[in-house]
N, C-alpha and C positions, 0 to 999 in steps of 0.2 A: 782542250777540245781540238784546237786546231794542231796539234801536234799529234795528236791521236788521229787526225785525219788523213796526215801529210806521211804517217809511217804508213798507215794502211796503203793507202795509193802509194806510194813508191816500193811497198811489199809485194801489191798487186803488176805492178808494169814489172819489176826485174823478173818475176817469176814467168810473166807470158814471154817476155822477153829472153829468158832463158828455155822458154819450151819452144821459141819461134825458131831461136838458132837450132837448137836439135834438130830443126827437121830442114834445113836447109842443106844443100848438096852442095851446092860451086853459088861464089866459092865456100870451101867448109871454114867453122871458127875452130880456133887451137882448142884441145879438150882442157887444156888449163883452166882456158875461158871461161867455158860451157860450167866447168867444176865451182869457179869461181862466182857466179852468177847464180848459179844453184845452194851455195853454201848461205850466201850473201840474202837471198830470197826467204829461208826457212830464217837465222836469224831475225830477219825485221818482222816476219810474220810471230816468232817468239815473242816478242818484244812487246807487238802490238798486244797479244793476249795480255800481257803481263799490265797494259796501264789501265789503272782504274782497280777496283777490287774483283777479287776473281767470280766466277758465277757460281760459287759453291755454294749449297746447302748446310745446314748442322749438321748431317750426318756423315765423318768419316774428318771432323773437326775436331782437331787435338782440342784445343779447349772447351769445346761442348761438350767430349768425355770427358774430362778434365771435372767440368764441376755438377755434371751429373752422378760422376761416379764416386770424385773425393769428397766431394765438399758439400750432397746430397741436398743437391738444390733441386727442384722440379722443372718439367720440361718446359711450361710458361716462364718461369723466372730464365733461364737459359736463354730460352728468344727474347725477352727485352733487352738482356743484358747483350745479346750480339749484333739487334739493332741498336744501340745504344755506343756501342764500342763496335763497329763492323772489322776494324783491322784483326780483332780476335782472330776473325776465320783465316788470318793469313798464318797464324802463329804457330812456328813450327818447333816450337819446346815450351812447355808448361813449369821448365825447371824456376825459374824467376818467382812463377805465380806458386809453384809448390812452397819454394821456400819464405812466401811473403805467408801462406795460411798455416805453414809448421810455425811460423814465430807467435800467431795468435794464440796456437793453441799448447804451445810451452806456456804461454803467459796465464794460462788457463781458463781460454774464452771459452764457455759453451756452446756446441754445435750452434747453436741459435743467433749466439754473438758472430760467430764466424760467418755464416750466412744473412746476419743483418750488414753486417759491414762490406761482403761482396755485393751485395744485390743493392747496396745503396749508393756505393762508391766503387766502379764495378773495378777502376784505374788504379785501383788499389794491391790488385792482382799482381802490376806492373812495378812495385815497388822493391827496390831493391833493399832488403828487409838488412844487413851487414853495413851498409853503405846510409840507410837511411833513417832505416827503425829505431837499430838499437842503440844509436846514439842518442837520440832523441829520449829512448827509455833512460840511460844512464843521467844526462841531464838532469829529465825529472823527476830522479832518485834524488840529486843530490840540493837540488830545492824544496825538497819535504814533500814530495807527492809520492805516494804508493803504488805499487805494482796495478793494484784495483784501481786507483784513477785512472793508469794509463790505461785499463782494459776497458773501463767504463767510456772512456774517451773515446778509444776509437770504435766501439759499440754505436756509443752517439753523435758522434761528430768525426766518424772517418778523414774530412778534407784537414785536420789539425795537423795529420803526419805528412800532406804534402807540401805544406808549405817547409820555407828556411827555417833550419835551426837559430843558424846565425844574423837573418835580419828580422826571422818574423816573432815564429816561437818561443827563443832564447829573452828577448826584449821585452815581449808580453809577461811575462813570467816574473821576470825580477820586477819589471814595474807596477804589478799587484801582488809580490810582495813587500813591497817599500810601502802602497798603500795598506795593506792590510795586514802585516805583521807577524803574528806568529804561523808554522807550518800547518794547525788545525784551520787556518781563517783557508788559508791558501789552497789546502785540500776541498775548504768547501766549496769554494769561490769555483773551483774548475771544475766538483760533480754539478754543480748549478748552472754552471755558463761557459763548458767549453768551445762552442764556437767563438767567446770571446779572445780566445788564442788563435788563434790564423788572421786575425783582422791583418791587413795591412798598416802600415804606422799607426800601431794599437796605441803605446805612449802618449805620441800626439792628442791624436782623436778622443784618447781618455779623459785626458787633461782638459782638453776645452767644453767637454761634459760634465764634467765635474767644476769647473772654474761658471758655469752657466748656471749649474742649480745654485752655486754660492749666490749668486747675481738677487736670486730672489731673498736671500737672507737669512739664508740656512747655513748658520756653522760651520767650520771644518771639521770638528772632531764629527759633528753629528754626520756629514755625512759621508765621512770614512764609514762611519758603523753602518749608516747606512749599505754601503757599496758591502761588507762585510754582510750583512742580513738578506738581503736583494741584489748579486751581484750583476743580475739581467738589467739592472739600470744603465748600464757601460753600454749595452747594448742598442739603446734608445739615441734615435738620433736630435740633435738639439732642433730646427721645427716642428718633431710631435712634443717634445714634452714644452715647449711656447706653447702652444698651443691648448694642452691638456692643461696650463696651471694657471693661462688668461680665461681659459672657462672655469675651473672652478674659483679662483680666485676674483674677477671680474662679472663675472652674470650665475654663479651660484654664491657668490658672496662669503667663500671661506677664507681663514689667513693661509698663507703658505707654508708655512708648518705643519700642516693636515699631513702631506705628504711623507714627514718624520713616522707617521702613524700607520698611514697607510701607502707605503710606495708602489703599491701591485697598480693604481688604480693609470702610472704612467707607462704601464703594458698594456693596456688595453686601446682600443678603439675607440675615437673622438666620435667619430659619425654613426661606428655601429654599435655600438655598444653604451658608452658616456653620453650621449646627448638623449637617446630613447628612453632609460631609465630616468633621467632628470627630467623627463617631461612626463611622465608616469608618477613621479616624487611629487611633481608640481599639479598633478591635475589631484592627485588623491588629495594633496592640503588643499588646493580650493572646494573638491569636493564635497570632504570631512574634517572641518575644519578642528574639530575636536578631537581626530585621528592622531594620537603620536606616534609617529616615526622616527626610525633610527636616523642616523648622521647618514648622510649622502653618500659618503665614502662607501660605507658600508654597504647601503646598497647595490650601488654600481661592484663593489669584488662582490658578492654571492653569486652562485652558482644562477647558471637557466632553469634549474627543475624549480631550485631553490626563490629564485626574484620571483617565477612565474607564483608559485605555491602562495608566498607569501604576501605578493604584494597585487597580485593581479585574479588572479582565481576564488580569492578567500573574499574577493569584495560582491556585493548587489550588484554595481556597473563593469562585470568583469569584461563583456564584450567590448562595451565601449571604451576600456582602458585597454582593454588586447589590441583595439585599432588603432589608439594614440602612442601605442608602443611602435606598433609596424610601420608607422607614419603616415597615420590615413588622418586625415583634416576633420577634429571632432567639436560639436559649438557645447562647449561646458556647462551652459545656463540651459540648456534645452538636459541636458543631465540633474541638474540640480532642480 
């Protein structure tokens, strides 16, 4: 800011200051001067235009043509992506960004793919597809991953290709497959949870995830297979799933092995989701004590239409269970 102020004003005084001499008589300045004071003026005023981003519109924007016209994106998705990246509008060759959306669509992304991947990861345009991509593809050829993984990947998880080959990607990679074995586990492992490839010290982080669920008493093989079945558990960081396995283990009273059964249930939400249905689970048994219901587990993974349908709708006090779900303070005896 103050550098932006200090060109202005010293653009503004050489310039009066070269109009003042002009009109001076005796004594006169050498025309060198005058030339040099004049030359000197129109630079800093250049200059000053130039700091900050320009005041252009999208119209008359290389890359606003760019991905209106190739990559048939619409006129709204074009303006978020130039508020989103504003340098675009400075950009004065689309060659880079052409050649990052020719690589998607060698690899045989559908229009759709192509444009999910721009409009989500817009920095992606910016990728130098020779330099960055295709090694990254070759690599994960030769780890058992498929052409479709990697299309699927960056479909889904565009920021995978920006990180390092060789500290981030390259790492992640071998250290699920050293956990999980053969190239079918490893293909699944990544259309299931490829953002678990760009993690930062993914090895690490994995290992002390894995070293924490053992804590509770769960095998190794088991939950290798685990991690092979539900690979999104790498993903979970170690105070939610303390947390999700002292509630159910501590105040819903299961063993921790539940978990072998059902592991979706350390995806989900303690507060929004796990504790509402357990106290829905806990008022229908005092309600209807002769009511059977399925395992806990169970309930908390069904679906919303599904928990609503069956556990809350289908009953006499569906209101007053609809309120003990939303967390409204309901006296159970005044129901019973």
């Amino acid at each position: 800011m103050f550098a932006k102020y200090f060109a202005s004003s010293l653009g503004s005084a050489l310039h009066h200051l070269a109009a003042a001499a002009a009109t001076i008589e005796s004594p006169p300045f050498p025309r060198s001067i005058l030339l040099k004071l004049s030359l000197l003026s129109t630079s800093t005023a250049v200059k000053d235009r130039s700091i900050g981003y320009p005041q252009q519109d999208e119209n008359g924007c290389l890359m606003s043509d760019f991905l209106l016209n190739e990559c048939g994106l619409c006129q709204s998705e074009v303006s978020r992506i130039l508020e989103r990246r504003p340098f675009f509008v400075r950009t004065r060759s689309t060659h880079t960004a052409q050649q990052a959306v020719r690589f998607l669509r060698d690899l045989g992304c559908t229009e759709q793919q192509v444009r999910m991947v721009i409009t989500r990861h817009p920095s992606f345009l910016t990728t130098n597809a020779e330099k960055q991509l295709k090694p990254k593809l070759e690599f994960m050829k030769t780890s058992g991953l498929t052409t479709e993984d990697f299309r699927n990947a960056l479909s889904l998880s565009p920021r995978v290709f920006d990180c390092s080959l060789e500290k981030t990607l390259g790492p992640n990679i071998l250290y699920l497959q050293n956990l999980v074995g053969s190239e079918a586990d490893i293909s699944r492992v990544f259309k299931a949870a490829p953002r678990i490839l760009h993690k930062s010290n993914g090895p690490e982080i994995f290992e002390k995830r894995l070293k924490h669920l053992a804590s509770f008493g769960l095998p190794e093989d088991k939950i290798k297979e685990l991690v092979r079945r539900f690979p999104l558990l790498l993903n979970n960081p170690i105070d939610k799933v303390q947390k999700i396995m002292d509630f159910f283990i501590h105040t819903a009273g299961l063993p921790a092995k539940f978990v072998l059964t059902y592991p979706l249930v350390l995806n989900y939400s303690l507060e929004c989701r796990i504790k509402p249905r357990y106290k829905v689970f806990k008022s229908i048994s005092a309600i209807q004590p002769s009511e059977r219901l399925p395992p806990l587990y169970s309930v908390v993974c069904s679906t919303e239409p599904v928990f609503l349908k069956m556990y809350v709708n289908c009953s006499p006090h569906a209101t007053k269970l609809l309120e003990i779900y939303r967390g409204k303070p309901v006296d159970l005896d005044v129901i019973q």
